[in-house]
NUSE-123250 format. One record per residue: residue number from 1; residue in three letters; chain; x negated, y negated, z negated of N, C-alpha, C in turn. Coordinates in nm, 4 decimals. Example, Ala and Ser with C-alpha at 12.3 -4.5 7.8 and 13.67 -1.06 7.14 Angstrom:
+-----+-----+---+----------+----------+----------+----------+----------+----------+----------+----------+----------+
|   k |   r | c |      n.X |      n.Y |      n.Z |     ca.X |     ca.Y |     ca.Z |      c.X |      c.Y |      c.Z |
+-----+-----+---+----------+----------+----------+----------+----------+----------+----------+----------+----------+
|   1 | Ala | A |  -1.3190 |   0.5690 |  -0.7800 |  -1.2300 |   0.4500 |  -0.7800 |  -1.3200 |   0.3300 |  -0.7800 |
|   2 | Ser | A |  -1.2850 |   0.2250 |  -0.7080 |  -1.3670 |   0.1060 |  -0.7140 |  -1.2900 |  -0.0030 |  -0.7870 |
+-----+-----+---+----------+----------+----------+----------+----------+----------+----------+----------+----------+
end
This chain:
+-----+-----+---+----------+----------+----------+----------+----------+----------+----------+----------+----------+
|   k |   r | c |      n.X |      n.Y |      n.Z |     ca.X |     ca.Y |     ca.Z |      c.X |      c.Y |      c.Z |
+-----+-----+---+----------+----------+----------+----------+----------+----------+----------+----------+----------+
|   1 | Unk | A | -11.4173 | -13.0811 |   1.3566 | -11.3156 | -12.9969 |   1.2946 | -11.3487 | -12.8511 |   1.3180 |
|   2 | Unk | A | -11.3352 | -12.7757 |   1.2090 | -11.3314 | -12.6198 |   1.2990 | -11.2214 | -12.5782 |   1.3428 |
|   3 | Unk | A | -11.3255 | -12.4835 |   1.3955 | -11.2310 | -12.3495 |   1.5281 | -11.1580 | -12.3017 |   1.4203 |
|   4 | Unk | A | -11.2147 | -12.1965 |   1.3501 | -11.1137 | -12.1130 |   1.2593 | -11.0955 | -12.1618 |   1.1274 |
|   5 | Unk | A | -10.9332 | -12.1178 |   1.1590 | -10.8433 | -12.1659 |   1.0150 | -10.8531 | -12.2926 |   1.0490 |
|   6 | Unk | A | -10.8514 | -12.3821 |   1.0944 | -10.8192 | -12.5448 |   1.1416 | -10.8187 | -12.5308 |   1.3526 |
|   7 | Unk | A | -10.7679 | -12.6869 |   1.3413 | -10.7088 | -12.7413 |   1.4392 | -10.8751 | -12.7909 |   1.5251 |
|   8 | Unk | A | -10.8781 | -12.7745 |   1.6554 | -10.9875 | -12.8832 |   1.7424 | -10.9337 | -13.0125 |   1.7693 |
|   9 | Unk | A | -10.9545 | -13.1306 |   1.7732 | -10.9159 | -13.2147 |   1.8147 | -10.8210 | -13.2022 |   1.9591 |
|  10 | Unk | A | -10.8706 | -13.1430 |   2.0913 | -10.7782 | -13.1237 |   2.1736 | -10.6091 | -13.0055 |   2.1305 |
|  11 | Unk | A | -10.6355 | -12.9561 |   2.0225 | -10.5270 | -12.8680 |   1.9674 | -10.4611 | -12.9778 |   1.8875 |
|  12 | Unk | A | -10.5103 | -13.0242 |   1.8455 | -10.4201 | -13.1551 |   1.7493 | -10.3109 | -13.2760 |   1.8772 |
|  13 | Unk | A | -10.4254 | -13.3172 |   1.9129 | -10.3396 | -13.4070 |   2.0488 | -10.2237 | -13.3052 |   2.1427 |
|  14 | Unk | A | -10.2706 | -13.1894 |   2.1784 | -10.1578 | -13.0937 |   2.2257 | -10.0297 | -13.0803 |   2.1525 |
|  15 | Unk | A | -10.0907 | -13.1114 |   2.0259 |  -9.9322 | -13.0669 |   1.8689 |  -9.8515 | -13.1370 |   1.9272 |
|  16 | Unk | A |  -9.9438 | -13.3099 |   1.9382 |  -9.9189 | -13.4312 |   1.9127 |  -9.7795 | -13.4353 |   2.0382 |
|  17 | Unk | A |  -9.8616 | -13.4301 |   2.1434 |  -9.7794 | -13.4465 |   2.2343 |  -9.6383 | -13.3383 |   2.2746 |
|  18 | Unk | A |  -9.6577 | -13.2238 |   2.2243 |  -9.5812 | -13.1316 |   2.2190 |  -9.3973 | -13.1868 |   2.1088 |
|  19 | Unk | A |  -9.4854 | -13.2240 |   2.0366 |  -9.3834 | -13.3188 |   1.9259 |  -9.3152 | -13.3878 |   1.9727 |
|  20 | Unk | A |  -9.3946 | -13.5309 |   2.0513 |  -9.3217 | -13.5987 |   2.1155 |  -9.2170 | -13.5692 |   2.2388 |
|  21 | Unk | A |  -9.2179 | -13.4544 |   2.2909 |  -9.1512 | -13.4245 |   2.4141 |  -9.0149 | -13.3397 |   2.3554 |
|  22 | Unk | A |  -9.0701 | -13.3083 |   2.1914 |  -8.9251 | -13.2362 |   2.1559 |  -8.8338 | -13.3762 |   2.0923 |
|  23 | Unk | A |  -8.9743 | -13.4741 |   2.0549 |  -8.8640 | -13.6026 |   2.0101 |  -8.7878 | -13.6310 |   2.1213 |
|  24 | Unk | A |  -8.8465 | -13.6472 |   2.2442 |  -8.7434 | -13.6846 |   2.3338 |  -8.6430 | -13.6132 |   2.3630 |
|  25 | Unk | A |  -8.6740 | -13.4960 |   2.4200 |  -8.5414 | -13.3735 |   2.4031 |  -8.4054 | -13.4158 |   2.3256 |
|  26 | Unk | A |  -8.4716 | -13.4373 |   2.2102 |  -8.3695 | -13.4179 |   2.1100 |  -8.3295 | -13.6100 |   2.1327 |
|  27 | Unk | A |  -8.3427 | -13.6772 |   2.1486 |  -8.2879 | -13.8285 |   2.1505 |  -8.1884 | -13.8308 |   2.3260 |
|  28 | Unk | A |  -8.2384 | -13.7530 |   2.4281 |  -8.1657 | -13.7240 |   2.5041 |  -8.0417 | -13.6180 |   2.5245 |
|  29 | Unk | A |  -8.0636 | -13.5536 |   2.4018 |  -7.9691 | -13.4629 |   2.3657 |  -7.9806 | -13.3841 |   2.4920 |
|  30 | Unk | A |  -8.0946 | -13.3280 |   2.4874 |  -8.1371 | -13.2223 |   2.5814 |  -8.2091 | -13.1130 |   2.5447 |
|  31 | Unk | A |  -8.1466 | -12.9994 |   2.4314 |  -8.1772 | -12.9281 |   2.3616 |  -8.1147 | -12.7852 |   2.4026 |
|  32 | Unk | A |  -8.2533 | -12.7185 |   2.4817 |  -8.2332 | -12.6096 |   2.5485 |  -8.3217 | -12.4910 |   2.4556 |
|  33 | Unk | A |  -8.3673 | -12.3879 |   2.5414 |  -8.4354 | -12.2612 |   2.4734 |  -8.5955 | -12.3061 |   2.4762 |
|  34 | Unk | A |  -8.5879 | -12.4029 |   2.5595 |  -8.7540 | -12.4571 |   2.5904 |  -8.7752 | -12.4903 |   2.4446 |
|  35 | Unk | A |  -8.6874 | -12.6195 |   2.3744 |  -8.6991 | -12.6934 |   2.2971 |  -8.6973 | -12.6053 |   2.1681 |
|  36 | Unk | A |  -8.6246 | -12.5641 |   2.1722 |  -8.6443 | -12.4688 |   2.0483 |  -8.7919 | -12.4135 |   2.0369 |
|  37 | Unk | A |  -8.8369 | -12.3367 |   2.1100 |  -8.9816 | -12.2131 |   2.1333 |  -9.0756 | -12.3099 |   2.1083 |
|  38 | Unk | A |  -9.0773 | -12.4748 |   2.1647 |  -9.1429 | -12.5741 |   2.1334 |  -9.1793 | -12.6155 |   1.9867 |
|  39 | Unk | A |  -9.0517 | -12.6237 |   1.9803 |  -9.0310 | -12.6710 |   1.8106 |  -9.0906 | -12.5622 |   1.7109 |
|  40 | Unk | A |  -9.0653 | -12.4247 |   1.7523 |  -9.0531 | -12.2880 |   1.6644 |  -9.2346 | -12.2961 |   1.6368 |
|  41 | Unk | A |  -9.3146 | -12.3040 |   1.7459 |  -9.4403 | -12.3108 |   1.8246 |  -9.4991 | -12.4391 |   1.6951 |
|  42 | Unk | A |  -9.4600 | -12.5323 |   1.7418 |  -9.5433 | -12.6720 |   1.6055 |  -9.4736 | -12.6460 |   1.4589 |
|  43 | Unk | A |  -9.3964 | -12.6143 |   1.4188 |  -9.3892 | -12.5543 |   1.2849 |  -9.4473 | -12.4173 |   1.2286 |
|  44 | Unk | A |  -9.4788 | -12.3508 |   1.3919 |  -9.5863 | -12.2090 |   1.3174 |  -9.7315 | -12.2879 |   1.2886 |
|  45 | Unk | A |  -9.7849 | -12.4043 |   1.4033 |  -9.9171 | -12.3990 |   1.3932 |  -9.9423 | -12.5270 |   1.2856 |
|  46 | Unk | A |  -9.8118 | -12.5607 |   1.2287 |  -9.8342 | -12.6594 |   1.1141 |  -9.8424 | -12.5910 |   0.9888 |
|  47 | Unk | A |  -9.8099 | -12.4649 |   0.9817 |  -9.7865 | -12.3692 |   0.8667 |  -9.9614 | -12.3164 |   0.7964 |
|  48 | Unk | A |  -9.9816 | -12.2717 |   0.9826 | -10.1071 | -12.2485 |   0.9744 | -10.2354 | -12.3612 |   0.9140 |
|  49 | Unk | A | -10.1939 | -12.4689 |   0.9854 | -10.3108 | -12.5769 |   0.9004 | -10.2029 | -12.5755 |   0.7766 |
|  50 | Unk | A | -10.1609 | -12.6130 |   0.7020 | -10.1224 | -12.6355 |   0.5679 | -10.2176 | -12.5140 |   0.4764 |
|  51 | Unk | A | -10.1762 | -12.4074 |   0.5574 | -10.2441 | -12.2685 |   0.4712 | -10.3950 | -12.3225 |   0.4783 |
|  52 | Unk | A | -10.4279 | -12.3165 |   0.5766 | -10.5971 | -12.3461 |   0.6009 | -10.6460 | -12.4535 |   0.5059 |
|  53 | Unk | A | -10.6142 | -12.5481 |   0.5149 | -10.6095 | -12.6366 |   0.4133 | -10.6214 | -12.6170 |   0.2891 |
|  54 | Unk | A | -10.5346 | -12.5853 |   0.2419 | -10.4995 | -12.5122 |   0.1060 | -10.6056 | -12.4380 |   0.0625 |
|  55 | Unk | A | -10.6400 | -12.3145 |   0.1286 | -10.7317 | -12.2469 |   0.1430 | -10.8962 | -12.3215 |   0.0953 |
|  56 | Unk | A | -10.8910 | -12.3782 |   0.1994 | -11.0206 | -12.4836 |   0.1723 | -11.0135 | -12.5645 |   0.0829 |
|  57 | Unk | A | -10.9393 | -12.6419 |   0.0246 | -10.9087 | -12.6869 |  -0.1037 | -10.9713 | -12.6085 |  -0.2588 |
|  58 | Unk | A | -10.8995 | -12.5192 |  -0.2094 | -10.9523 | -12.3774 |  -0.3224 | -11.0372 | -12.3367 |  -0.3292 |
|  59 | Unk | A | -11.1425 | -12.3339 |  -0.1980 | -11.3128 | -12.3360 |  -0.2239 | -11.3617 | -12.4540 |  -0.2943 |
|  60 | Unk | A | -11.3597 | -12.5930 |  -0.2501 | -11.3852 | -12.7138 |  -0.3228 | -11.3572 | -12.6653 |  -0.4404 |
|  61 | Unk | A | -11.2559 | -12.6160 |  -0.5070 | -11.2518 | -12.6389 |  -0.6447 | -11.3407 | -12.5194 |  -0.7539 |
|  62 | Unk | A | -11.3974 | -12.3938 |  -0.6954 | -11.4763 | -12.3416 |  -0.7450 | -11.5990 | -12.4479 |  -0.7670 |
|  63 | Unk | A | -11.6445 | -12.3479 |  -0.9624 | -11.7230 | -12.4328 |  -1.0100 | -11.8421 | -12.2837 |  -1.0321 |
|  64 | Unk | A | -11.9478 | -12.3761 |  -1.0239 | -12.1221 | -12.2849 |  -1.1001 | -12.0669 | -12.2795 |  -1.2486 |
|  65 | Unk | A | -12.0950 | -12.1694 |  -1.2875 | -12.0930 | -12.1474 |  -1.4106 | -12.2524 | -12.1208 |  -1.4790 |
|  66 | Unk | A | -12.3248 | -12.1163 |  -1.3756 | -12.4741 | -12.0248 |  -1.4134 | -12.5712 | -12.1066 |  -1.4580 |
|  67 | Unk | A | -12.5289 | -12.2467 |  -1.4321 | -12.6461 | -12.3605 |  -1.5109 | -12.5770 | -12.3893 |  -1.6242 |
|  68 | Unk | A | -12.4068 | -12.3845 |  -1.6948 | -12.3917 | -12.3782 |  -1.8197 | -12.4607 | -12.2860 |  -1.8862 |
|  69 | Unk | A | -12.4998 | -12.2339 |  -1.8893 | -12.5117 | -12.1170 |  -1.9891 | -12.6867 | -12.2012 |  -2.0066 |
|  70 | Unk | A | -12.7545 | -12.2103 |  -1.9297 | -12.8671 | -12.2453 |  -1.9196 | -12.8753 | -12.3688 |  -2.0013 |
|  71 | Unk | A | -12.7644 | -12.4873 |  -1.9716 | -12.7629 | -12.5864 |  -2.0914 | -12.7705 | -12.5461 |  -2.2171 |
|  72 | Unk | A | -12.6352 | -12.4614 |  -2.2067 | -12.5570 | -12.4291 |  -2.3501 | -12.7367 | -12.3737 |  -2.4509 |
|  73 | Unk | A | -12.7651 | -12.2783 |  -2.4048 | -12.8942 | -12.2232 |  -2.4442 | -12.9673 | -12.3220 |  -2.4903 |
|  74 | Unk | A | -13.0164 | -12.4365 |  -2.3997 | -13.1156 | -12.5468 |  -2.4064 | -13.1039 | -12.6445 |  -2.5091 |
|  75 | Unk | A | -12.9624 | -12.6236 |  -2.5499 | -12.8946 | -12.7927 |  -2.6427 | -12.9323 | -12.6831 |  -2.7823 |
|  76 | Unk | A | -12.8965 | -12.5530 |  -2.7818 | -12.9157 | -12.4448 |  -2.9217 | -13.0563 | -12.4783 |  -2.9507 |
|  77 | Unk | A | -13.1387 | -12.4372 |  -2.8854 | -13.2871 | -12.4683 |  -2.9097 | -13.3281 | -12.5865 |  -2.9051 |
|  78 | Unk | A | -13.3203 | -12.7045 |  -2.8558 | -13.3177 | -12.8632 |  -2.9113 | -13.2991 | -12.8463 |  -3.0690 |
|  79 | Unk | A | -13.0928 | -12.8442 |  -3.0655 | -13.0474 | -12.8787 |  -3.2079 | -13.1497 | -12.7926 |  -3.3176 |
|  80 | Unk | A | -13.1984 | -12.6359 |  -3.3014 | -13.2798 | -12.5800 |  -3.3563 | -13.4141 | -12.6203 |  -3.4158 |
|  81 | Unk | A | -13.4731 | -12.7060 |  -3.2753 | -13.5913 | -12.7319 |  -3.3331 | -13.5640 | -12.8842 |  -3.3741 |
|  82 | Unk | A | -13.4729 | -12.9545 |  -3.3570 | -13.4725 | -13.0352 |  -3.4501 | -13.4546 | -13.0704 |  -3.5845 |
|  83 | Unk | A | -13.3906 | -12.9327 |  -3.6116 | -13.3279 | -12.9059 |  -3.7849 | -13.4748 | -12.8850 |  -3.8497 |
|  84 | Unk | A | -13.5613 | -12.8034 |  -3.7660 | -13.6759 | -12.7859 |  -3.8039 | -13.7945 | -12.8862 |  -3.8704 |
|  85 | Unk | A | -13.7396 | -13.0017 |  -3.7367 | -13.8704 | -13.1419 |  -3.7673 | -13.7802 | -13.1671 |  -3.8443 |
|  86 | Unk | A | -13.6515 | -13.2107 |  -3.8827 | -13.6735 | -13.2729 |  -3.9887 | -13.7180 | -13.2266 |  -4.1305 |
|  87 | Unk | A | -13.6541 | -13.0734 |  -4.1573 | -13.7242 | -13.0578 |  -4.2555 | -13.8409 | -12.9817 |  -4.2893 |
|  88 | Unk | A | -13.9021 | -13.0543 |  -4.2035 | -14.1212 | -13.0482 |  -4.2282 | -14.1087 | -13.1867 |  -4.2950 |
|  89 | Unk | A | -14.0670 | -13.2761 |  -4.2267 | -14.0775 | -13.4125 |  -4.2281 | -13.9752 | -13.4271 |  -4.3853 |
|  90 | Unk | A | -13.9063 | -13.3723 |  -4.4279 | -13.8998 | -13.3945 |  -4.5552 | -13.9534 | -13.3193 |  -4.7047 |
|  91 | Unk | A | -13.9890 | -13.2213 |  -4.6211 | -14.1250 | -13.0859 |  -4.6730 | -14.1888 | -13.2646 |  -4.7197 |
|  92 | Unk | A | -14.2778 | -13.2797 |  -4.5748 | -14.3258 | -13.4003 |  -4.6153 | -14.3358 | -13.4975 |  -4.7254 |
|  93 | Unk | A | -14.2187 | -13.5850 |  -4.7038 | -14.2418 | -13.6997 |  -4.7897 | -14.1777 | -13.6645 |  -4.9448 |
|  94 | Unk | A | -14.1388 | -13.4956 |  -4.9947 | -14.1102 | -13.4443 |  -5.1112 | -14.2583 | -13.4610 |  -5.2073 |
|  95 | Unk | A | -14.3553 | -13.4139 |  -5.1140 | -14.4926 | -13.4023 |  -5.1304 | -14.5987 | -13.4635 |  -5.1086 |
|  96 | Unk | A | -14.5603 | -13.6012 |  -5.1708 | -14.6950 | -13.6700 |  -5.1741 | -14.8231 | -13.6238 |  -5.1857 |
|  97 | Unk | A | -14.9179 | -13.6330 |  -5.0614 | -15.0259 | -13.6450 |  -5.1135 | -15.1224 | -13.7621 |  -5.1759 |
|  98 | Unk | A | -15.2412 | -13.7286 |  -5.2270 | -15.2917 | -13.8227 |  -5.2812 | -15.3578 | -13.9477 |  -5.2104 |
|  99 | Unk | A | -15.3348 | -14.0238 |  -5.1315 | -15.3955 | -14.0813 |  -5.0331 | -15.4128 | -14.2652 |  -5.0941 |
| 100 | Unk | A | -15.5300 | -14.3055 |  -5.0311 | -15.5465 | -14.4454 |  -5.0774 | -15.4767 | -14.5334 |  -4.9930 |
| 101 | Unk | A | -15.4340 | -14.6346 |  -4.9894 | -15.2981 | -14.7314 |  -4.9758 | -15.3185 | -14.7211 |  -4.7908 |
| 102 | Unk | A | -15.4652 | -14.7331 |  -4.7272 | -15.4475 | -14.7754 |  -4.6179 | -15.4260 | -14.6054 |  -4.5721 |
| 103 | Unk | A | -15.4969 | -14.5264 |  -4.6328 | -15.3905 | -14.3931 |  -4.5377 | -15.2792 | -14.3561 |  -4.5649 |
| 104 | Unk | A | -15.2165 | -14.4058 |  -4.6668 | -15.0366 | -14.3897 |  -4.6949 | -14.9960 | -14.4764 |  -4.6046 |
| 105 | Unk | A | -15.0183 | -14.5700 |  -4.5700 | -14.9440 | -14.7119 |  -4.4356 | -14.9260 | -14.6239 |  -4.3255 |
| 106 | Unk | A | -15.0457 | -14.5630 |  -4.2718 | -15.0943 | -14.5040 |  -4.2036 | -15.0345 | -14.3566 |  -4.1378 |
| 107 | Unk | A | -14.9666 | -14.2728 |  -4.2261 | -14.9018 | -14.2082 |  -4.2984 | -14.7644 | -14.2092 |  -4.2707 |
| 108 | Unk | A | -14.7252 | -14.3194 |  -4.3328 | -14.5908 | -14.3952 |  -4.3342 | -14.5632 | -14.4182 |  -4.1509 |
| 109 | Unk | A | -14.6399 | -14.4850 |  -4.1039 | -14.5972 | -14.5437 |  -4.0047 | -14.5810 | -14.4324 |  -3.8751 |
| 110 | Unk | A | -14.7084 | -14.2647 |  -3.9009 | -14.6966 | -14.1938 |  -3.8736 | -14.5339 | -14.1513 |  -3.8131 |
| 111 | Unk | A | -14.4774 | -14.1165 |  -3.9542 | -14.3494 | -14.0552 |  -4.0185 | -14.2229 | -14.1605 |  -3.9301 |
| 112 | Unk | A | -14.2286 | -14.2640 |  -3.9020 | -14.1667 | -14.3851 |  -3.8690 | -14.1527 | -14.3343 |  -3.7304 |
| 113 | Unk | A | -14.2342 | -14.3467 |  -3.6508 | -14.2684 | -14.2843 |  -3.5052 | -14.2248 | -14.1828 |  -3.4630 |
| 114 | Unk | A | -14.2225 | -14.0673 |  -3.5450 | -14.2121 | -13.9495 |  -3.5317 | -14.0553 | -13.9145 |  -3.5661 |
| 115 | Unk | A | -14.0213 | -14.0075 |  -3.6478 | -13.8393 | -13.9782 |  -3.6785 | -13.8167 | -14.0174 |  -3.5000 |
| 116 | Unk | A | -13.8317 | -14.1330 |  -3.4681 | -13.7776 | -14.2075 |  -3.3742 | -13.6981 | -14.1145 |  -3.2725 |
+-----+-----+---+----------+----------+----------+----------+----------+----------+----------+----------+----------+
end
């Protein structure tokens, strides 16, 4: 656990037991100035972890923003150069060339691959 802004384990068991001695107090109906300063004492240092907490919570939830932008960029130039292949690739097959059957297969199967 940390030191600052949180509890040590021996500060936690101290709460702990501090608690219990005002539970008793108060079930013996023995509620003096002790008990109070006691009580006043574990509701300040419960205030304090709640805040701390909280606190730290609110770091967890910060996010990187600096590798979006780096996507965002990366998916533009993908979608870009893909608008591109396709239309080479229909540049392409607008424009037959003259080719004999086994280099049109050839050709073809090229074009097949290359959509993929």
């Amino acid at each position: 656990l940390k030191e600052e802004g949180g509890k040590s384990a021996g500060e936690l068991d101290n709460l702990i037991k501090q608690m219990e001695q005002t539970e008793t107090d108060i079930v013996n109906k023995i509620i003096n100035q002790q008990t109070i300063n006691r009580q006043n004492n574990i509701l300040t240092r419960m205030l304090q972890h709640e805040k701390a907490q909280a606190k730290q919570e609110q770091e967890q939830r910060r996010e990187s923003t600096e590798g979006r932008d780096l996507i965002d960029n990366s998916n533009n130039q993908f979608l870009e150069f893909n608008k591109l292949k396709n239309r080479e690739l229909e540049l392409f097959k607008q424009v037959p060339p003259v080719f004999s059957p086994y280099y049109k297969e050839k050709v073809n199967d090229f074009f097949y691959k290359f959509e993929r």
